[in-house]
Structures are given as structure tokens and as C-alpha cells.
ROLO-822056 format. One line per 5 residues: number of its first residue (from 1); their letters; for each residue x, y, z of C-alpha. Coordinates in steps of 0.5 Angstrom, whole numbers. Layout:
N
NUM	a	X Y Z; ...
REM end
This chain:
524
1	xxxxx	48 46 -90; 42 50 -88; 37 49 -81; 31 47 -85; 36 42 -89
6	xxxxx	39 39 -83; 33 39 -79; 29 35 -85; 35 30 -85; 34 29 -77
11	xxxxx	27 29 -78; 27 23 -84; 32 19 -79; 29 19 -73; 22 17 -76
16	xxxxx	26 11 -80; 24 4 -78; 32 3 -78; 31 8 -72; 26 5 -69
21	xxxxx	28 -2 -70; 35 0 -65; 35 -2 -58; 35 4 -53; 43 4 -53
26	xxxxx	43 4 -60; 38 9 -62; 42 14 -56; 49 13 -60; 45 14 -66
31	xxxxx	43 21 -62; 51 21 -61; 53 21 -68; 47 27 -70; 50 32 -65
36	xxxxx	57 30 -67; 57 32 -73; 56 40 -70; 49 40 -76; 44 41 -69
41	xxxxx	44 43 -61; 42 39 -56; 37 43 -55; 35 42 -62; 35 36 -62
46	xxxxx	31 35 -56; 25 39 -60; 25 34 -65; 25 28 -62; 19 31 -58
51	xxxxx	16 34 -65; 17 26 -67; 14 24 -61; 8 29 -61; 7 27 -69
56	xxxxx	6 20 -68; 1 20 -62; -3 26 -65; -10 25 -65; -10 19 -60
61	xxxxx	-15 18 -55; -15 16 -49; -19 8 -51; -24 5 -45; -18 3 -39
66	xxxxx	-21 -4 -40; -18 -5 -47; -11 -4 -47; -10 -7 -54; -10 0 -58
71	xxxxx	-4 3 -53; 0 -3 -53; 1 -2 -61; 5 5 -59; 13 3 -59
76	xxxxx	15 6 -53; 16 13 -55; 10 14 -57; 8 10 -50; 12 15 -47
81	xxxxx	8 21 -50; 1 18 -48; 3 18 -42; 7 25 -40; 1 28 -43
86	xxxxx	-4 26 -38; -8 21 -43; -7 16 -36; -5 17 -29; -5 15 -22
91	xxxxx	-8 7 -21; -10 7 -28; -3 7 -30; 0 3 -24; -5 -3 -26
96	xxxxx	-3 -2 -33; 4 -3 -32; 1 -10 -28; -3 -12 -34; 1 -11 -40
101	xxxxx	7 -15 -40; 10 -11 -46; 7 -4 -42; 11 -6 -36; 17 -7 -40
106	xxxxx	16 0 -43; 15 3 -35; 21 -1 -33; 25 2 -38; 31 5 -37
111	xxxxx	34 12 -40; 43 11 -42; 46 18 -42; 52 20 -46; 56 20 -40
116	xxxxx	54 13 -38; 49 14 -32; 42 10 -33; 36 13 -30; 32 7 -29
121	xxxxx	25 8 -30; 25 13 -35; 17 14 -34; 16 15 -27; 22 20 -27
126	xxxxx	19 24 -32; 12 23 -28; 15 25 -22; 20 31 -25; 13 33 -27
131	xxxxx	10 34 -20; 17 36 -18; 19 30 -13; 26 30 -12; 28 21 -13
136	xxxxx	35 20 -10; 40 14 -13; 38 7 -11; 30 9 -10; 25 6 -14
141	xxxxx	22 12 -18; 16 7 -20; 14 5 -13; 15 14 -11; 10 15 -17
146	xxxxx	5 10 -15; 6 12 -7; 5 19 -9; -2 19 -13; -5 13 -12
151	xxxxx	-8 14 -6; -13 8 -2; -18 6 4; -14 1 8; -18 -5 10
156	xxxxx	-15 -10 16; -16 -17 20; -14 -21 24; -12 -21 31; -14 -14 34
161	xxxxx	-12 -15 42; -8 -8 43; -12 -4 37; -7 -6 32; -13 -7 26
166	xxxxx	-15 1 28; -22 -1 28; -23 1 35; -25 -5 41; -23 -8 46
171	xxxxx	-17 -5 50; -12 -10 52; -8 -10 60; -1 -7 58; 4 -10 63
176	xxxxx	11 -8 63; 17 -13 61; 24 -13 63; 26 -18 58; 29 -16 51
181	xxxxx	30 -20 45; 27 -26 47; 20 -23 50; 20 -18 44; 20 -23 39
186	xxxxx	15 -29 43; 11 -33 39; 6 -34 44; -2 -34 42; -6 -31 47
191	xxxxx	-13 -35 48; -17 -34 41; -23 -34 45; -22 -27 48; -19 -24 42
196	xxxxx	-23 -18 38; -21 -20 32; -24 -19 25; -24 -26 19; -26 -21 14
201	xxxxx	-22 -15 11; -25 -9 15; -25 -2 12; -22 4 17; -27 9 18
206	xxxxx	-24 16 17; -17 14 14; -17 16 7; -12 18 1; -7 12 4
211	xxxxx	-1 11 0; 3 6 4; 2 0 10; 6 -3 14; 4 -8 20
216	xxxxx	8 -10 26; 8 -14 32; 2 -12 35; 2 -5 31; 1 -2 25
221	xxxxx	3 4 22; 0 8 17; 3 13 10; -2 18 7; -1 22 1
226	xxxxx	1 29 4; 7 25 7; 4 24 15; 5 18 19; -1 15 23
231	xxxxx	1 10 28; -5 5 32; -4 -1 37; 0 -4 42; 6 3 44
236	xxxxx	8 -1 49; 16 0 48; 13 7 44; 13 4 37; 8 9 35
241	xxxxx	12 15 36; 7 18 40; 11 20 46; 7 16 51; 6 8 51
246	xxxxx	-1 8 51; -4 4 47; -8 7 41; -15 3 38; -16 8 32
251	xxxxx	-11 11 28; -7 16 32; -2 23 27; 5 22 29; 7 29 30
256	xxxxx	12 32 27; 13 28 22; 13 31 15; 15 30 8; 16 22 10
261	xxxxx	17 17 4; 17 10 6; 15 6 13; 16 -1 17; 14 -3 23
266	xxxxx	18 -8 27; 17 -12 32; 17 -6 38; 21 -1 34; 20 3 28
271	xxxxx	23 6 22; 21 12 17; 24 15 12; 23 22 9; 24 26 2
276	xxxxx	31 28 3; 33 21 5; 33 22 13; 31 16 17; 27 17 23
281	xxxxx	27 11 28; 23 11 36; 21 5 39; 24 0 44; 32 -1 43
286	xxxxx	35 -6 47; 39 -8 42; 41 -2 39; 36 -3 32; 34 4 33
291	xxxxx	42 6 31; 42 12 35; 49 9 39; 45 7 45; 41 3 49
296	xxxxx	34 8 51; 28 7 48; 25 13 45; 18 15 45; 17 19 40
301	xxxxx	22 19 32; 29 21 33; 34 23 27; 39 18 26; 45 22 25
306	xxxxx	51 21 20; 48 18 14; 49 19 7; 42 19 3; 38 13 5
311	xxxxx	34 10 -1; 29 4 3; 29 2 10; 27 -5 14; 26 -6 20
316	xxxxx	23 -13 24; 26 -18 29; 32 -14 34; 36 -11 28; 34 -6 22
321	xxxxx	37 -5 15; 37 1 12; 39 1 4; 43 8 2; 44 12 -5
326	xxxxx	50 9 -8; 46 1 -7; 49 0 -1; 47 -4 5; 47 -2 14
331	xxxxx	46 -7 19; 45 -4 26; 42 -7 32; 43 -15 36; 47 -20 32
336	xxxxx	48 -26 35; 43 -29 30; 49 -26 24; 43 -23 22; 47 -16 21
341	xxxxx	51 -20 17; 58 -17 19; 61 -24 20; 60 -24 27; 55 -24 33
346	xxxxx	56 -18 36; 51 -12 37; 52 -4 33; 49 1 36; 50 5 31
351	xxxxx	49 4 22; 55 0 20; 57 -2 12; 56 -9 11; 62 -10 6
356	xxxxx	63 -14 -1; 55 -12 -2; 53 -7 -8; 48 -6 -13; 43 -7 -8
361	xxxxx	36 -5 -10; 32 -8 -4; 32 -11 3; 27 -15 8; 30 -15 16
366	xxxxx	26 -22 18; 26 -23 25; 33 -27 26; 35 -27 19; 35 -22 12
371	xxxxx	35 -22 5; 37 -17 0; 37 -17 -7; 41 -14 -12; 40 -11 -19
376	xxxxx	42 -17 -23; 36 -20 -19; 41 -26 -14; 38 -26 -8; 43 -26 -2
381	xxxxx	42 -29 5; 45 -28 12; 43 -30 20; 39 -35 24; 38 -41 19
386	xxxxx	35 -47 23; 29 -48 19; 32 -46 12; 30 -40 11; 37 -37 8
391	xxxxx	35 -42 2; 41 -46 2; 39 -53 3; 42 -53 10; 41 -50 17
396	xxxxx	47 -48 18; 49 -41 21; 51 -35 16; 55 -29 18; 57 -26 12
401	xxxxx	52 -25 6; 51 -32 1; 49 -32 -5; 42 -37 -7; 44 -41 -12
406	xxxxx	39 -43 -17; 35 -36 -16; 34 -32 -21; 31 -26 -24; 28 -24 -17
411	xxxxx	24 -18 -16; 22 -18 -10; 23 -20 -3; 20 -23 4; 22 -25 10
416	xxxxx	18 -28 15; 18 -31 22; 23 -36 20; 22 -36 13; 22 -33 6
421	xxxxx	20 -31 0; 21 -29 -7; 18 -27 -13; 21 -27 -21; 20 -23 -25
426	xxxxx	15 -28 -29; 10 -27 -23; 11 -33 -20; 14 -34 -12; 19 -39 -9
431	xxxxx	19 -40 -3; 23 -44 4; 25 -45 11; 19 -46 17; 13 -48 13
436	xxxxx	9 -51 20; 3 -47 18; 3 -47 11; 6 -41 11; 10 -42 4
441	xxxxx	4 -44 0; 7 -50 -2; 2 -55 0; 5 -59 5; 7 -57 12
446	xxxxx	14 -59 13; 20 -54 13; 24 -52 6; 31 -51 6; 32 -49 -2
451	xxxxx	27 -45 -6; 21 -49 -8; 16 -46 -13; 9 -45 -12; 4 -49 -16
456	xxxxx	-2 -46 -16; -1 -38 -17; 1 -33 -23; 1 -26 -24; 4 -25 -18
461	xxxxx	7 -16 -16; 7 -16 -9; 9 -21 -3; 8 -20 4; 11 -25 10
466	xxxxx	8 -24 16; 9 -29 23; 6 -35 20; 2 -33 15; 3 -29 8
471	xxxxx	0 -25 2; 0 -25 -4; -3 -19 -9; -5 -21 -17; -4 -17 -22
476	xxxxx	-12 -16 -23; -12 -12 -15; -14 -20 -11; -10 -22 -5; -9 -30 -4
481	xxxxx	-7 -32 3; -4 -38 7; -1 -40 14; -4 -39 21; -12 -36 21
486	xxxxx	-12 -37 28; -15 -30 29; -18 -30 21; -11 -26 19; -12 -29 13
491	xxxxx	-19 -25 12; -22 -32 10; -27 -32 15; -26 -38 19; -21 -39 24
496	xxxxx	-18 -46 19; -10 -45 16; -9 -46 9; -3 -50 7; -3 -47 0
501	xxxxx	-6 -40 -3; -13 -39 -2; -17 -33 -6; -20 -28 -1; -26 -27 -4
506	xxxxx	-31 -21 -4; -23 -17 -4; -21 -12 -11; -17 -6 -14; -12 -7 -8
511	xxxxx	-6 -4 -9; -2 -5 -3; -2 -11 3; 2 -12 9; 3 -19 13
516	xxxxx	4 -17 21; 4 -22 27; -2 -24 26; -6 -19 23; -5 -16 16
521	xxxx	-7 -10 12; -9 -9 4; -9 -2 1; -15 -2 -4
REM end
């Protein structure tokens, strides 16, 4: 058989509705059997497949972005085209993924390879080629995108005593503690009266082009779209990274700091993570959280040596988690709490394997205990459990990571003071343990020892626990917060606490938020 019959007779194949009515993993065994029987090359092939696509969607433009209707009748190749073309990018993208369930589903598809391996998120990894950014196994490629080419204004409120709103204000007396654990992590409130504190979302003057937020204690830290790291509020114990423990009111560049991909502000240390899977900690390190084998603080970012490429970092509380390129999970820093869920209480100075967890895809340090997530969406939890924050319909203790019954199709994960949250993948969230505030959105008050379903909210992508307040982010860009307001944290403009989800109102197009001790963040 000739070239032109043999490429007539793949062309006829790959546009039959047989074809296009396969399921991924079928249309690739299909594509097996084409190149087996020796007729055409791969790269042949691959021109065909592009020449099919670019057939089907010639002529397309692009339709108003508020009427998704004409793009979600393209199958997914015809999306894929669409979209690699450049006929929609950056948010616009982003929010049509949150949008449209069935788009969504095609954003999240996964490519099998003959030998194999799964690229999850197909998309975002052409994207991402495209702009010749590298994504290491167990990244996210949807998450890298969208930190890369939707940037934003940051926007804050809350309690402002040591700059942590980056709005400029009163400076607070620093005084040196000697204590650890327990001083690091105090609950107590100053007096409300004396707080600058702002009720209402706040935009930062002069910070623009922002990819990702991260609220801390009494800090917060701050990701722009050229890799840079900014850092303002309390660097009491040098969680800013600036080389002093002064404390900043307006966002301050951490030098020498370049090419960082992801960013967590602890209690009084911090975490960031660069292009080439390298993780960066400085702050206080009592306990050993900054895994640099000692005890010293560091004022200014560290290298923590001898790891194998990192793909997500979590840092809160005394510990810190970090997630590597093979879905594997690190724990270091104070265990008495089980919290490292090494089956012990002891403290790790340096990064140590949690064993019997794999397939891991996401992990939140809380402030004595964590959660992780693994690909098949089941929620593990290990650490401190007295107020039922693990989920398990009990308060005891776990040492080991333990497995949330009755708690699927997860997506996401949060942790908070003494409590936690989970969003399924229908864009609903459950969540347990402290509810003293309301912090769980529930309605009432009293703790929850097992996952309870939020009522009122839907179409949920993002969630975020703060101490004793949380975020929650629609799939229409809108914030809804409940929990303490005591300092307006939950940019309601007044000091009253909400016991289930409340609209923040005059809020839109926000992309990102973040939930810190008592001030939180939202990336618009």
C-alpha cells in the first residue's frame, strides 16, 4: 500500500465516530494497532492526528468568554486545539475550567502513553511545554499554568498589629520570647481596641502581577509572576527571610530568592519551593521544622539538603510537610502531638519518609495535626485529636497516618487551628473537628468528630483554614467566610462571627485566597 492510500485509510479511521465515541485509553490502543501494522511512523502519525484536529476546529472563533455553550460542543480534541492555538488563555481559561463541569473534566484529562505512564492534565502540560516550563512528577501542571499566567492584585483584611496586611500602619512593640512550641502557637488575642485592622478586603498598593498567597501567623508571604517572593508582618523569629527580625508594614523582596514556584508561611517559619524542586526554609526552628538538622533559626532562606525533587511543600504549627516527585510524603520538625505521623512522638531535625503512604497528590501541616490526600481522592489524617479534627468520630490520638472512612472523591484539603476541611469533587465541602467560632460553617458551634456536609454552599474550587476562621472560593470568583471576625477577618465589616458561610460582598474575579491567624488574603 502506498503513502497516500495508507494515510487516507488512517484519516477515515480517526475521524469515524467509532473512533471518537472510544474512551482515551481505547482511542490510544487503537492509535497502537495504526502504528503496528508498520503502514505509517509515529511522527506520521502525530501530523495526522494534528491535521484531524486543526480540521475540525478550522474556522472557529473565539465566542464571547460569557458564553461557553459554542466551545463546550467541541469533543476534546477539538478543545484541545482551541485552546493550544491560543484562541483562550491565562484566567479566561482558568475560569472556564471552573465553570463548565464537562471543560473541567476536559482540563483535567489524562494522556496514557504506549509504555504506561499517565500525563495528568494533558492541557496544562502542552501549555506549559509551550512556555518551556519544566512540571516534575506529582506537580500539579493545572495549578503551575495558572500560577504562571494568571496574575492578580492582592487584596487583605484582618488583623494588621505587626503589618501582616502589608497596608502600612501601626508598628507593634517586638519582645523577645524564649519559650517554643506553646508561645509560637498561643491563641491569645491582643485587645481589638488597639488593633489597625482592616473589615473590608483592602487592595496592596504597588504589588501587582501576583500568582500565589500565603498567610501565616502574624505574616504573610507573597509569590509574583517572575518567580520573586515577597514577605511583610511580624520576622520576629525571621519568618520573612530578610536577614533581620524587623518587622516590615509593606511588602519587603526577599533577595536571592529566584525561579520559586509555591509558598507557605507557617506559624514563625516558612517554606518555599523553586523550578527545580529544591525547598527553601528560614524562620524560627525550635523544633527542627526547617529540616536543616539543628535547632538555629535562620534569617534568611536555607537550602535543605538531600532531597529528591519536591513537588508541594506545607508548613504550620512547629512541623512541616513536604510532598516529592514520586507522591511520597516528608515529615520533620516537633512530634509530640503524632503530627509527623511516624508512629512516635519524637522530633526529626532533618526530612524523614512517612512509610506505608503512596500516590499522594496533596498535603496541609495544621498546627498539631495533618491530612493528606491521595490520587484516589481518600483523605489520611494523623496528630493531635482532641477536638476531632482527624475525622474519625473519636478524639483519640494518631500516630500513623489513618484512613477517613466514609470520605470520598476528595480534591482538596485544609487544616486549621484544631480543625479541618475537605472539598469533593462536586464542589461541596465537609468539614470536622473545633467549631467554637463556627469556623466549620456548619451552623452551630459544637465540635464535629466526622465529616459533616455543608449545607448552604456549592460550586466550591478552593478552601482555606485560618486559627478560627475559613475561606471558601465559588466557581463564579466570590469569597464566602465564617469563624471569628473579631479583627474583620472575614472581611464582613463588622467585628460579629459567622456560624455558617457568609458572601463577602463587593468581592469578584478572585482566583486565589488564604486564611492566616487572624488576617486573611484573596488574590483577585
Amino acid at each position: 500500500m502506498n503513502k497516500e492510500k495508507s494515510f487516507n485509510l488512517v484519516r477515515t479511521i480517526l475521524n469515524s465516530l467509532i473512533f471518537h465515541s472510544q474512551s482515551l485509553e481505547q482511542r490510544v490502543d487503537t492509535l497502537n494497532q495504526i502504528l503496528a501494522t508498520g503502514e505509517v511512523t509515529r511522527e506520521e502519525l502525530s501530523h495526522l492526528i494534528n491535521e484531524s484536529i486543526q480540521a475540525k476546529t478550522r474556522g472557529i472563533k473565539t465566542p464571547p468568554l460569557n458564553d461557553f455553550r459554542f466551545i463546550e460542543k467541541l469533543d476534546y480534541n477539538g478543545f484541545l486545539n482551541f485552546v493550544t492555538r491560543g484562541e483562550i488563555k491565562g484566567k479566561d481559561l482558568i475560569n472556564l475550567c471552573n465553570t463548565s463541569r464537562k471543560l473541567n473534566e476536559y482540563c483535567n484529562k489524562a494522556l496514557v502513553l504506549p509504555n504506561g505512564q499517565i500525563l495528568n492534565q494533558y492541557l496544562f502540560r502542552l501549555l506549559l511545554d509551550k512556555m518551556k516550563v519544566t512540571v516534575f512528577p506529582g506537580q500539579n501542571p493545572r495549578e503551575i499554568y495558572k500560577q504562571r499566567s494568571v496574575g492578580g492584585r492582592v487584596y487583605s483584611f484582618g488583623n494588621n498589629d505587626h503589618g501582616e496586611l502589608g497596608l502600612g500602619g501601626k508598628e507593634s512593640k517586638i519582645e523577645e520570647s524564649n519559650s517554643d512550641e506553646d508561645s509560637e502557637n498561643s491563641d491569645e488575642e491582643s485587645d481589638s481596641e488597639e488593633s489597625d485592622y482592616k473589615s473590608i478586603p483592602t487592595p496592596i498598593s504597588d504589588l501587582n502581577n501576583i500568582v500565589a498567597i500565603s498567610a501565616g501567623k502574624e505574616y504573610s508571604l507573597i509569590l509574583d509572576s517572575q518567580g520573586r517572593v515577597w514577605g511583610f508582618g511580624n520576622n520576629l523569629h525571621g519568618g520573612l527571610g530578610l536577614g533581620d527580625q524587623n518587622t516590615r508594614l509593606i511588602p519587603t523582596l526577599i533577595p536571592n530568592l529566584e525561579n520559586i514556584i509555591a509558598i507557605s508561611a507557617g506559624t514563625a517559619h516558612s517554606l518555599v519551593l523553586d523550578n527545580r524542586g529544591r525547598v527553601w526554609s528560614f524562620g524560627f526552628n525550635g523544633n527542627g521544622q526547617l529540616g536543616l538538622g539543628d535547632d538555629g533559626r535562620r534569617l534568611i532562606p536555607t537550602l535543605i539538603p538531600n532531597l529528591a525533587p519536591i513537588a508541594a511543600i506545607s508548613a504550620r504549627g512547629s512541623h512541616s510537610l513536604i510532598l516529592d516527585n514520586q507522591r511520597k510524603v516528608w515529615s520533620f520538625g516537633y512530634g509530640g502531638w503524632g503530627d509527623l505521623g511516624l508512629g512516635d512522638q519524637n522530633t526529626r531535625l532533618i526530612p524523614t519518609l512517612i512509610p506505608n503512604l503512596e500516590n499522594i497528590i496533596a498535603i496541609s501541616a495544621g498546627r498539631r495535626h495533618s491530612l493528606v490526600l491521595d490520587n484516589h481522592g481518600r483523605v489520611w489524617s494523623f496528630g493531635n485529636n482532641e477536638n476531632g479534627q482527624l475525622g474519625l468520630g473519636d478524639t483519640r490520638i494518631r500516630l500513623m497516618p489513618t484512613l477517613i472512612p466514609n470520605l470520598e472523591n476528595i480534591v482538596a484539603i485544609a487544616t486549621g487551628n484544631n480543625y479541618s476541611l475537605a472539598l469533593n469533587n462536586r464542589g461541596r465541602v465537609l468539614g470536622f473537628g473545633c467549631n467554637e467560632f463556627g469556623a466549620l460553617g456548619l451552623g452551630i458551634i459544637q465540635e464535629v468528630t466526622t465529616p459533616r456536609l455543608l449545607g448552604n454552599i456549592i460550586d466550591i474550587v478552593a478552601i482555606s483554614c485560618g486559627t478560627y476562621h475559613s475561606l471558601v472560593l465559588d466557581n463564579k470568583g466570590r469569597v464566602w467566610s465564617s469563624g471569628n471576625n473579631l479583627y474583620g477577618q472575614l472581611g464582613l465589616g463588622n467585628g460579629e462571627y459567622k456560624r455558617t458561610p457568609t458572601l463577602i460582598p463587593n468581592l469578584e474575579n478572585v482566583i486565589a485566597i488564604s486564611a492566616g491567624e487572624s488576617h486573611s488574603l484573596v488574590l483577585k
